[in-house]
HTML snippet that shows the backbone in 3Dmol.js (N, CA, C, O; Angstrom):
<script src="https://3Dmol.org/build/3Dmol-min.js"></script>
<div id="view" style="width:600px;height:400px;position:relative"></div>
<script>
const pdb = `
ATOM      1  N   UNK A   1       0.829  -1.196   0.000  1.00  0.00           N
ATOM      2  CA  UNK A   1       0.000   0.000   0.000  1.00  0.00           C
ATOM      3  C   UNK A   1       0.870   1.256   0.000  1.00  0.00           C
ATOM      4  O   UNK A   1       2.097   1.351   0.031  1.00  0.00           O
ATOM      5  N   UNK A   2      -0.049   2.166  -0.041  1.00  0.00           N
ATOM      6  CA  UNK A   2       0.859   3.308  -0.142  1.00  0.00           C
ATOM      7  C   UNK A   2       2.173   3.794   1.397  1.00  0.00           C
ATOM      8  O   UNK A   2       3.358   3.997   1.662  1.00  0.00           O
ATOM      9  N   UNK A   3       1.213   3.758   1.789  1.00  0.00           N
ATOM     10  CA  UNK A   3       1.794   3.919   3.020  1.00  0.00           C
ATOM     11  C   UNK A   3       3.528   3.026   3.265  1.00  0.00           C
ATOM     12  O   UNK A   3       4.563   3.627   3.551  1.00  0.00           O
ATOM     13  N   UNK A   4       3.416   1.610   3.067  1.00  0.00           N
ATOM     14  CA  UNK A   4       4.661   0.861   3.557  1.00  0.00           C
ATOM     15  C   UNK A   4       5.375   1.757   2.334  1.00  0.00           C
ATOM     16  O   UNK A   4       6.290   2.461   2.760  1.00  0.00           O
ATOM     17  N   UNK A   5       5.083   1.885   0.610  1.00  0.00           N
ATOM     18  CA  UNK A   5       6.004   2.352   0.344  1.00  0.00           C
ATOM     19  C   UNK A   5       6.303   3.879   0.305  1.00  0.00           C
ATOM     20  O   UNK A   5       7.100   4.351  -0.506  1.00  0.00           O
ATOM     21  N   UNK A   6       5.635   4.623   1.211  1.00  0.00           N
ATOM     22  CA  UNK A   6       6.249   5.941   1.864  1.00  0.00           C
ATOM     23  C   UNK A   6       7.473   5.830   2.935  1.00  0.00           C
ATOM     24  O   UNK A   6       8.363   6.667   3.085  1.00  0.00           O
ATOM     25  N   UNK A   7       7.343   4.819   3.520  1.00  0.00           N
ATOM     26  CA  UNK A   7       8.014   4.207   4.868  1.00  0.00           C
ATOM     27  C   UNK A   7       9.568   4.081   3.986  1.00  0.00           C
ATOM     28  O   UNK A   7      10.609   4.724   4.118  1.00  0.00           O
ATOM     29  N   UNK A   8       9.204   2.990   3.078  1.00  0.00           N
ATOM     30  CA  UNK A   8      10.394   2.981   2.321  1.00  0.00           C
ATOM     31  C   UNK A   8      11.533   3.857   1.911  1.00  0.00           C
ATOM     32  O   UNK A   8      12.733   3.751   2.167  1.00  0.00           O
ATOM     33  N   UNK A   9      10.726   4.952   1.053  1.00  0.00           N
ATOM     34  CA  UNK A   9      10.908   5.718   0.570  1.00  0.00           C
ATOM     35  C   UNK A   9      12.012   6.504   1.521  1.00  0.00           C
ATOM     36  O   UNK A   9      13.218   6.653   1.324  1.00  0.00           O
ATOM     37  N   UNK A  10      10.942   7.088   2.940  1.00  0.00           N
ATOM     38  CA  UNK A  10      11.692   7.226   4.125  1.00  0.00           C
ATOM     39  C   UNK A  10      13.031   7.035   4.433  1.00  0.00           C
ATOM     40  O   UNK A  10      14.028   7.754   4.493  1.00  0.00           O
ATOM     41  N   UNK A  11      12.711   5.577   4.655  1.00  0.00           N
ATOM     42  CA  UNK A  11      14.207   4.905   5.136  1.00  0.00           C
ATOM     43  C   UNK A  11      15.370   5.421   4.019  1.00  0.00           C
ATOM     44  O   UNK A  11      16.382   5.844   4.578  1.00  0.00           O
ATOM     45  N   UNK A  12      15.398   5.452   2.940  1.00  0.00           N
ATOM     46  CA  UNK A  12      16.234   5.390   1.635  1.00  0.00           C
ATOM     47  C   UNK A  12      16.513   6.503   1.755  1.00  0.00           C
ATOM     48  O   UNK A  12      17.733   6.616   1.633  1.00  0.00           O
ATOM     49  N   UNK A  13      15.763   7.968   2.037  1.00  0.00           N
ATOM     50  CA  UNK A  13      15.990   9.335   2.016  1.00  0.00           C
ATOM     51  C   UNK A  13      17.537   9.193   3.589  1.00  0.00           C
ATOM     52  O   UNK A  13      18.753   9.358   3.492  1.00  0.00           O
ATOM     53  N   UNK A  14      16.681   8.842   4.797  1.00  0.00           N
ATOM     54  CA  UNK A  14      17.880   8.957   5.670  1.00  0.00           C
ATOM     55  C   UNK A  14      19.242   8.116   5.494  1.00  0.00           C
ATOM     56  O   UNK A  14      20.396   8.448   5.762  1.00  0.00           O
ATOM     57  N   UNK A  15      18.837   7.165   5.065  1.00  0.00           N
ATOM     58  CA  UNK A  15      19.734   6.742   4.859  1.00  0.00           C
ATOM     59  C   UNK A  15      21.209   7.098   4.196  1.00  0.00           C
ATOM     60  O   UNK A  15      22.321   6.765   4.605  1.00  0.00           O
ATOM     61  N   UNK A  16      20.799   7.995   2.876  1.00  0.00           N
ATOM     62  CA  UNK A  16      21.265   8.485   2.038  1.00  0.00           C
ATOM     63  C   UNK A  16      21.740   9.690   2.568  1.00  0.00           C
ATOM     64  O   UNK A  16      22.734  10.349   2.262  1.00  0.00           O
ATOM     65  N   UNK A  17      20.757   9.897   3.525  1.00  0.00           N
ATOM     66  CA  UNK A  17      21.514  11.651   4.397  1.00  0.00           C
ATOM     67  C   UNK A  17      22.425  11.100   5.488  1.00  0.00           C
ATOM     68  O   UNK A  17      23.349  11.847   5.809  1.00  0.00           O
ATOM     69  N   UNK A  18      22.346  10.102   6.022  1.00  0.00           N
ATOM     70  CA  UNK A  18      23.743   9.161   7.144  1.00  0.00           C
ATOM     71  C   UNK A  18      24.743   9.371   6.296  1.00  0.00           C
ATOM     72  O   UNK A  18      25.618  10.195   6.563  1.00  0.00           O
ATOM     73  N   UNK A  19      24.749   8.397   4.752  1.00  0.00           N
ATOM     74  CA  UNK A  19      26.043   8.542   3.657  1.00  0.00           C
ATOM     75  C   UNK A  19      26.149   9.898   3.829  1.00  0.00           C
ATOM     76  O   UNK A  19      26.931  10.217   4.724  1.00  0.00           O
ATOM     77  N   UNK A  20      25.775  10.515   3.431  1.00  0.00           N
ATOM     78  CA  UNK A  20      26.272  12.027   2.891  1.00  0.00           C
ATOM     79  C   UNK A  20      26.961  13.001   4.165  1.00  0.00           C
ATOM     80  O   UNK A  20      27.854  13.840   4.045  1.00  0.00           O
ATOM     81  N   UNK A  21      26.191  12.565   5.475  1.00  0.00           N
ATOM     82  CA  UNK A  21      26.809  13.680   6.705  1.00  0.00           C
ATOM     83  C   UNK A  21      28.137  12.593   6.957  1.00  0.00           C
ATOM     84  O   UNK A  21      29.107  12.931   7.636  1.00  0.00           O
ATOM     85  N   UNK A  22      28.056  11.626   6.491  1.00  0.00           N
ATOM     86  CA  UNK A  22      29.489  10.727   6.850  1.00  0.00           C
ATOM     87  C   UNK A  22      30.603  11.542   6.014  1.00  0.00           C
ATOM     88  O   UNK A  22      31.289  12.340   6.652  1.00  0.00           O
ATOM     89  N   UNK A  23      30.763  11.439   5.041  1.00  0.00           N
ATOM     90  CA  UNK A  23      31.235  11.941   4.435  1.00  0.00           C
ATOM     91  C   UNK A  23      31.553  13.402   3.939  1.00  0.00           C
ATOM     92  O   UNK A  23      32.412  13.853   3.181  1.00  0.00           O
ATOM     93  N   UNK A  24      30.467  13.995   4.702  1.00  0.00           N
ATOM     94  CA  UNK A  24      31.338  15.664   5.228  1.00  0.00           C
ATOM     95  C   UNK A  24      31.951  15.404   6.081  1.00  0.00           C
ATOM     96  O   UNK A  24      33.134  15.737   6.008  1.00  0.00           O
ATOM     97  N   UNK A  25      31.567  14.814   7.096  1.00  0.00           N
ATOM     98  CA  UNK A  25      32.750  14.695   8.363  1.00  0.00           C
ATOM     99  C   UNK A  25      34.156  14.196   8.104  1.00  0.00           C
ATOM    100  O   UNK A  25      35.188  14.860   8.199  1.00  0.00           O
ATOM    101  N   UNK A  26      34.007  12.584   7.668  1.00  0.00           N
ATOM    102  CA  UNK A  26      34.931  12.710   7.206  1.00  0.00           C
ATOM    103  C   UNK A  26      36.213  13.920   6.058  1.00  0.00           C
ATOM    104  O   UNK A  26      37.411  14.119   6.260  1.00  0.00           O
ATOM    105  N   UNK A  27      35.532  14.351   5.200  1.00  0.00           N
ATOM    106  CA  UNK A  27      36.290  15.814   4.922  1.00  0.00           C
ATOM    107  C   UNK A  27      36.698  16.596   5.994  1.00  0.00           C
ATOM    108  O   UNK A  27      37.840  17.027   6.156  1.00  0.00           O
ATOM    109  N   UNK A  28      35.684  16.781   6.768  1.00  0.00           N
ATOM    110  CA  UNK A  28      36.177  17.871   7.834  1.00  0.00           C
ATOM    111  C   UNK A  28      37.187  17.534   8.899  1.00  0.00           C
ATOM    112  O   UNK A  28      37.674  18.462   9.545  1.00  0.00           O
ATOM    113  N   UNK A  29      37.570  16.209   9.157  1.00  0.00           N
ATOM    114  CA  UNK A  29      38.332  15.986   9.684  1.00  0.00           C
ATOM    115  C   UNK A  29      39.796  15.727   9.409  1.00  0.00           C
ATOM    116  O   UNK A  29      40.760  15.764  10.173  1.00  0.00           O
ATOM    117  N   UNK A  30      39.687  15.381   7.761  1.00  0.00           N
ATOM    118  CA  UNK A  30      40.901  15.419   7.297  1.00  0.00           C
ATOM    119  C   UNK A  30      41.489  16.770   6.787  1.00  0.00           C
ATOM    120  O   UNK A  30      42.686  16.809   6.500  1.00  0.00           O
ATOM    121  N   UNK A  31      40.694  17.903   6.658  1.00  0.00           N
ATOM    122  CA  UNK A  31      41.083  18.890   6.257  1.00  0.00           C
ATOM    123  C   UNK A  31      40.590  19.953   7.440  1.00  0.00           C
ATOM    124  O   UNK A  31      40.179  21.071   7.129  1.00  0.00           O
ATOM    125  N   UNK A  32      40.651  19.607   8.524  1.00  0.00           N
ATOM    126  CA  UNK A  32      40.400  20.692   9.705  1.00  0.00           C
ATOM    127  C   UNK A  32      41.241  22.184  10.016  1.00  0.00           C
ATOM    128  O   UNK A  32      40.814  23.226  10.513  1.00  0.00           O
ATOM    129  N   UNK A  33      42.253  21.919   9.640  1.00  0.00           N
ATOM    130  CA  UNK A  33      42.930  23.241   9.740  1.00  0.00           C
ATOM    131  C   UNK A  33      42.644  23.862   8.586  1.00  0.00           C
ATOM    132  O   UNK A  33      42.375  25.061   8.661  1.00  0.00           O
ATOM    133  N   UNK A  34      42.636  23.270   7.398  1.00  0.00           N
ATOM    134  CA  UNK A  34      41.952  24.747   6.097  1.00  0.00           C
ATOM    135  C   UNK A  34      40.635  25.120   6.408  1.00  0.00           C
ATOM    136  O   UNK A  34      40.232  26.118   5.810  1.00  0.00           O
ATOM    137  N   UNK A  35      40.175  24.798   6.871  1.00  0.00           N
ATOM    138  CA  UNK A  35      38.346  24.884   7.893  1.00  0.00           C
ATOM    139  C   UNK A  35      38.446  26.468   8.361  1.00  0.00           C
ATOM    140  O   UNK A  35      37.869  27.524   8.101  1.00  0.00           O
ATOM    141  N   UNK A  36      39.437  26.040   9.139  1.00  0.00           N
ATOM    142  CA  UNK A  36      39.471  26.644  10.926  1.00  0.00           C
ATOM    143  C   UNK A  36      39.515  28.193  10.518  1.00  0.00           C
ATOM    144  O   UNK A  36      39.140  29.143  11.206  1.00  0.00           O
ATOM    145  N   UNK A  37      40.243  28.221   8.814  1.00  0.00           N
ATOM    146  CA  UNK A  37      41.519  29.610   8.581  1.00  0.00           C
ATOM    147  C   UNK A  37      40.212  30.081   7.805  1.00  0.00           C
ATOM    148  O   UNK A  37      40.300  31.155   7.210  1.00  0.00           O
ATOM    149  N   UNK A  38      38.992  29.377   7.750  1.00  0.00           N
ATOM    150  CA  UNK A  38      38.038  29.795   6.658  1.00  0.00           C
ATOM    151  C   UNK A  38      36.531  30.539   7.752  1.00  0.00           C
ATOM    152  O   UNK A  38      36.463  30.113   8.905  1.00  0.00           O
ATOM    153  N   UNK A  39      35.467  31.576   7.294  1.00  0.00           N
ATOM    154  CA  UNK A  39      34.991  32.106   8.019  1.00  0.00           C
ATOM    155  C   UNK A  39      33.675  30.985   7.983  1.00  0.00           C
ATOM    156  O   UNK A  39      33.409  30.252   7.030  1.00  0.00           O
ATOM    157  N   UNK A  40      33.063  31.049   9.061  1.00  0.00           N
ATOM    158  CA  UNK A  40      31.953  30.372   9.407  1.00  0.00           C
ATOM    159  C   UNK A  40      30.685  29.846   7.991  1.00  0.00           C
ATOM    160  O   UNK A  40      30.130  28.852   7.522  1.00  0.00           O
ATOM    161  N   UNK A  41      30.808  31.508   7.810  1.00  0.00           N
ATOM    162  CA  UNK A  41      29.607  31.506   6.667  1.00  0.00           C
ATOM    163  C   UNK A  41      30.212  30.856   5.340  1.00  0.00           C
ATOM    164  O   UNK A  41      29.406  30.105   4.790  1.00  0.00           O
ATOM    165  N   UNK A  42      31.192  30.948   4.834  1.00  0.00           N
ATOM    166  CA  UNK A  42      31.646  29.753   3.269  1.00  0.00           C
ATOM    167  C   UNK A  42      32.422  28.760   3.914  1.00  0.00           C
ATOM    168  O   UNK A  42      33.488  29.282   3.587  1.00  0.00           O
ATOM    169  N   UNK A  43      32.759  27.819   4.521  1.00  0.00           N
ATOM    170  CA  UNK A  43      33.366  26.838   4.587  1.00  0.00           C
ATOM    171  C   UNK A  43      34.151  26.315   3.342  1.00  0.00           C
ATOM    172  O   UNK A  43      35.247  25.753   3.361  1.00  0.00           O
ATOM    173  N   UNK A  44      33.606  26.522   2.577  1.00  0.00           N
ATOM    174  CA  UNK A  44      34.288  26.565   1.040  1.00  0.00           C
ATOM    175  C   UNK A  44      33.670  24.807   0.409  1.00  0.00           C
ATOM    176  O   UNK A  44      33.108  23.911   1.039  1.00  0.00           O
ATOM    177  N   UNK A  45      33.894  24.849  -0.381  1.00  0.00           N
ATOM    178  CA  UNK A  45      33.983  23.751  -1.362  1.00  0.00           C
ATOM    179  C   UNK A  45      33.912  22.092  -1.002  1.00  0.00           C
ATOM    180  O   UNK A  45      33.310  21.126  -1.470  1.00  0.00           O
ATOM    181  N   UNK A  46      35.048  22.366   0.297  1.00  0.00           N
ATOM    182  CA  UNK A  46      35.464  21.296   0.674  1.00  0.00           C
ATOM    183  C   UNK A  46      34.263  20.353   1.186  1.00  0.00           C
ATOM    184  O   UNK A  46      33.876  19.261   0.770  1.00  0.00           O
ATOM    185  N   UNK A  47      33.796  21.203   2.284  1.00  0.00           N
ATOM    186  CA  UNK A  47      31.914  20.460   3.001  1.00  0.00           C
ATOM    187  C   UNK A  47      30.912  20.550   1.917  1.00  0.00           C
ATOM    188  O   UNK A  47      29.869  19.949   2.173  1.00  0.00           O
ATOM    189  N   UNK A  48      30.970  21.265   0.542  1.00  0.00           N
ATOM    190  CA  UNK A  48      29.708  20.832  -0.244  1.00  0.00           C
ATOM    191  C   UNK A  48      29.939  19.654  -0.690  1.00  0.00           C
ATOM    192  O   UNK A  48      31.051  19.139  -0.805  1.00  0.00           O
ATOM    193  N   UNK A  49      28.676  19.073  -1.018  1.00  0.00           N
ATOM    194  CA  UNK A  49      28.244  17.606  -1.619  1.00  0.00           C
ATOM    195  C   UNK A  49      27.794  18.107  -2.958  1.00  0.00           C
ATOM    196  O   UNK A  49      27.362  17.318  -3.798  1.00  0.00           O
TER     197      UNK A  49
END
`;
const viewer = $3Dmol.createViewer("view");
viewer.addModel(pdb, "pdb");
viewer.setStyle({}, {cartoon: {color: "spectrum"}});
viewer.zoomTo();
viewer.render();
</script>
């Protein structure tokens, strides 16, 4: 029914947002000091997906 595959749908969206905040972090941790030298508001390039 509709519903289980909204649920689905669901799961697949977070899921996909777990991958994706993994993988800013990971950036941000390997590149923490070019971060640090950068102002709050552009972080730059590095944290976009």
């Amino acid at each position: 029914d509709q519903r289980g595959q909204l649920g689905n749908h669901q799961k697949s969206i977070s899921h996909f947002t777990n991958i994706c905040d993994q993988s800013i972090w990971m950036r941000r941790s390997t590149s923490a000091r070019s971060i640090t030298s950068k102002s709050h508001a552009d972080p730059g390039p590095a944290l976009r997906v």
